[in-house]
C-alpha positions as CSV (number, residue, x, y, z in Angstrom):
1,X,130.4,54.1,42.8
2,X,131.6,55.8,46.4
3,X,131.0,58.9,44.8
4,X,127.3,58.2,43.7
5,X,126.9,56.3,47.5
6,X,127.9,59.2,49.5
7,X,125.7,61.8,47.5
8,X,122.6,59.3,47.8
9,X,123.3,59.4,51.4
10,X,123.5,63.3,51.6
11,X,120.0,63.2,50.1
12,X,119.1,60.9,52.8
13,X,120.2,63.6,55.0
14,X,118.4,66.5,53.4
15,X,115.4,64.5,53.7
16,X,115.5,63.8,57.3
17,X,116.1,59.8,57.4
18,X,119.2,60.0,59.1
19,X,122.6,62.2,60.6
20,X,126.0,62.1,58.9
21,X,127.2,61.4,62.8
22,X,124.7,58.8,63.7
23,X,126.1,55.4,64.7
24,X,126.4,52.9,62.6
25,X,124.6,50.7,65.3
26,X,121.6,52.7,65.2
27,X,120.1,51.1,61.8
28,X,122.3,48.1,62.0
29,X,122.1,47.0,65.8
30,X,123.8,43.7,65.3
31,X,127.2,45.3,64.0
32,X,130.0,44.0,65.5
33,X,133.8,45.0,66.3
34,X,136.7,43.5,67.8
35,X,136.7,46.7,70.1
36,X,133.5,47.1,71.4
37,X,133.6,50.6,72.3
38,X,134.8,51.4,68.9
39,X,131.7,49.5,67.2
40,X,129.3,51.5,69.5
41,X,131.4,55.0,68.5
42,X,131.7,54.3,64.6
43,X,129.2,56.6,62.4
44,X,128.2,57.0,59.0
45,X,130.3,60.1,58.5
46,X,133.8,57.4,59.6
47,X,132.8,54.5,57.1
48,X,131.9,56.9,53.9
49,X,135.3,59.1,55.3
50,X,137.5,55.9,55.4
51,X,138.2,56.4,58.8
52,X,136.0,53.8,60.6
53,X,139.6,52.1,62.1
54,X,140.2,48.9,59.9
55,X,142.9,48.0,58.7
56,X,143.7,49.5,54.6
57,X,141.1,47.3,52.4
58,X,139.7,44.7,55.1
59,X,138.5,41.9,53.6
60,X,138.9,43.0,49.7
61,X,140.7,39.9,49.1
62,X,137.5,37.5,49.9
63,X,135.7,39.7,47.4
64,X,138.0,39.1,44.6
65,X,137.8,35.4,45.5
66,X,134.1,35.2,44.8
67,X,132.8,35.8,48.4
68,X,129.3,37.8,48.8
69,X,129.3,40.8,51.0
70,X,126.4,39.2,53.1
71,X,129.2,36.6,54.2
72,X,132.0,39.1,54.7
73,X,130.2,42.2,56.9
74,X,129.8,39.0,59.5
75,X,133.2,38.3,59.7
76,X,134.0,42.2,60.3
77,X,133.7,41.3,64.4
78,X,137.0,39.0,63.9
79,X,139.8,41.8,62.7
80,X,141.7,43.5,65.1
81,X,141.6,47.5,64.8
82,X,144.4,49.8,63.1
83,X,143.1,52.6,65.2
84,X,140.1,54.0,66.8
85,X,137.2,55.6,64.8
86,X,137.8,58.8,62.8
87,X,141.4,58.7,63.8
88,X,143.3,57.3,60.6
89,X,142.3,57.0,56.6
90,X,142.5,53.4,55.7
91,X,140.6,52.5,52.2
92,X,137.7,49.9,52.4
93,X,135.2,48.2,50.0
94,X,133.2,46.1,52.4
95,X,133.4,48.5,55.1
96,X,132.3,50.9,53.3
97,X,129.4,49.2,51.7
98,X,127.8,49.2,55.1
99,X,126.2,52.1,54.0
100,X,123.7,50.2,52.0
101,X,122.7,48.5,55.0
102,X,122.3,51.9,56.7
103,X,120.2,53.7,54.2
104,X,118.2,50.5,53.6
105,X,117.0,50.4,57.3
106,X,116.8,54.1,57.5
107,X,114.1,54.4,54.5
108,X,112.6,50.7,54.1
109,X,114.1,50.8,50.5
110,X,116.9,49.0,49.2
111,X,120.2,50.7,48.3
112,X,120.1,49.8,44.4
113,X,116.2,51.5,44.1
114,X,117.4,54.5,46.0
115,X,120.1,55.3,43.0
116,X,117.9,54.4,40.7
117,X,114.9,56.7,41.5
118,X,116.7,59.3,43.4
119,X,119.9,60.1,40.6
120,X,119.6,57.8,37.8
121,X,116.1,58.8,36.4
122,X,115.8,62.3,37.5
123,X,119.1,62.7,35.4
124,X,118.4,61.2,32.9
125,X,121.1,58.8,33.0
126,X,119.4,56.0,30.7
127,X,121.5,53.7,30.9
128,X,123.2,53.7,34.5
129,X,122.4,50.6,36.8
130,X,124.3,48.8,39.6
131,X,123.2,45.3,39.2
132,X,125.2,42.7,37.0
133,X,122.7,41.4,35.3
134,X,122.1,44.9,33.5
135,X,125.4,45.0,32.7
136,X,125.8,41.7,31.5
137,X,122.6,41.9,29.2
138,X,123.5,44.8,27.7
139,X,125.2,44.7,23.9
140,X,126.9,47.8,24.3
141,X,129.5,47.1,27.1
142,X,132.7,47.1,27.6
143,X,134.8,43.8,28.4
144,X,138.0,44.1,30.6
145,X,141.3,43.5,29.4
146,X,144.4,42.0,30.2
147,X,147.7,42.8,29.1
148,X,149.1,39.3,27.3
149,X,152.2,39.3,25.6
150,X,152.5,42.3,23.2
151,X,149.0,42.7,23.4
152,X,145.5,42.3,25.4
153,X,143.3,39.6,26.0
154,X,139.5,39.9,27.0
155,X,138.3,39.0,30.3
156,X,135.4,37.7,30.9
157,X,132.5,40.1,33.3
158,X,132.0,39.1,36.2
159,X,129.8,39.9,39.1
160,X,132.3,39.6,42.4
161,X,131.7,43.8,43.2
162,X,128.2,44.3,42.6
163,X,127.4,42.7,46.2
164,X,129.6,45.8,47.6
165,X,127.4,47.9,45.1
166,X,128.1,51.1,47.0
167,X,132.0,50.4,46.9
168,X,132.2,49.1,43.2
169,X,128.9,48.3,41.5
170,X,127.8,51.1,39.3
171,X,127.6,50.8,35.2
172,X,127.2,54.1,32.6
173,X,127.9,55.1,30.1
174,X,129.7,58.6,29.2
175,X,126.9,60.6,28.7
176,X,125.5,59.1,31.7
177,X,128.2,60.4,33.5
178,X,128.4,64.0,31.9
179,X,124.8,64.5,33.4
180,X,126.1,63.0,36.7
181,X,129.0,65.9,36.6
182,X,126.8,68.1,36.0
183,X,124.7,67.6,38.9
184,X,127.8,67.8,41.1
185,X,128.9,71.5,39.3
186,X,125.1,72.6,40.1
187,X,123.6,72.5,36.9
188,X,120.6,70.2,38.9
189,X,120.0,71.3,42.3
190,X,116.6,70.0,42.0
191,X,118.3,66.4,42.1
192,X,121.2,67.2,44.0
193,X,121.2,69.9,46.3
194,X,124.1,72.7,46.9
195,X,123.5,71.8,50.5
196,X,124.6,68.1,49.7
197,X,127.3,69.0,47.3
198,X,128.8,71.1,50.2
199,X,128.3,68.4,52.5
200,X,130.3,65.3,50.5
201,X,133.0,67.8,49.5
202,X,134.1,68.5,53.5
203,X,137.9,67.2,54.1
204,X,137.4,64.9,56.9
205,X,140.6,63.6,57.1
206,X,144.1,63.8,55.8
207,X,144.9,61.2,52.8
208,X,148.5,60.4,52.7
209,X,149.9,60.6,49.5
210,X,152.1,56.7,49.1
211,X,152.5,56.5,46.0
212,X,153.8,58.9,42.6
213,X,152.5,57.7,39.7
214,X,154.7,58.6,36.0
215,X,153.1,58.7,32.6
């Protein structure tokens, strides 16, 4: 989903709507930060970078406790900094879904249309969405699963991530997301442009590696 969200936005860019360094504040005035010179420093290029200073997944928690991003992002004025904008990589989900807010203001259309008629038709990708009610209606989906005993129980779906849809909220299917790779190797630079693929593949900052993972 961050993938798809940074992209759209690189479109955005192409197009003239907005600046990978524009603040933040310029399409959502009312955002708010502990550190007020931070809030009027942070930019589009620090939250879609993970570097907008917040501490390592602010506020994920409420999100998997049923809280809707609308509530959350107003609470973001509360936290106290980990470090000053573009300075240190620290994950996020809600902070990062900002960026709906962003391109929402900056074109007058809502975040989930934008992926729908900028990447999801012009691919072809039939069956992508990032709403829960597609997912839910649809026969062919997959359930998660839990590991129970010496086997694995189904969960039911639920619909906590698609507030934060730029974070966590799209649904395909593989051969949605073989087209989707192949716009990203070049294959459709009438969708996606090289400029934009060289844009979103820029190493902004360094990403620590924490943890080794064994097979």
């Amino acid at each position: 989903s961050k993938g798809f969200a940074s992209v759209l936005t690189g479109m955005m860019v192409n197009d003239g709507y907005l600046n990978w360094d524009d603040h933040v504040r310029t399409y959502i005035p009312d955002f708010r930060m502990k550190d007020t010179a931070a809030a009027s420093q942070l930019t589009i290029r620090h939250i879609l970078s993970h570097t907008s200073g917040f501490p390592e997944h602010t506020y994920t928690d409420m999100l998997d406790n049923g809280f809707t991003y609308d509530c959350i992002k107003t609470t973001l004025g509360d936290v106290p900094l980990a470090a000053k904008p573009g300075k240190v990589y620290g994950y996020q989900n809600v902070v990062y879904s900002l960026i709906g807010d962003v391109l929402q203001n900056a074109t007058g259309t809502d975040y989930n249309t934008l992926l729908r008629e900028r990447i999801f038709a012009p691919l072809h990708m039939n069956e992508a969405s990032s709403d829960f009610a597609s997912f839910n209606n649809n026969p062919n989906a997959a359930f998660p699963h839990l590991r129970y005993g010496h086997g694995w129980k189904v969960r039911n779906k639920n619909d906590r991530y698609y507030s934060v849809a730029p974070a966590g909220g799209i649904n395909a299917s593989a051969a949605d997301m073989a087209q989707w790779l192949l716009a990203l190797t070049g294959y459709y630079p009438e969708v996606v442009s090289d400029r934009t693929v060289h844009d979103v593949s820029q190493s902004n900052i360094e990403t620590p590696r924490k943890y080794a993972y064994k097979v």
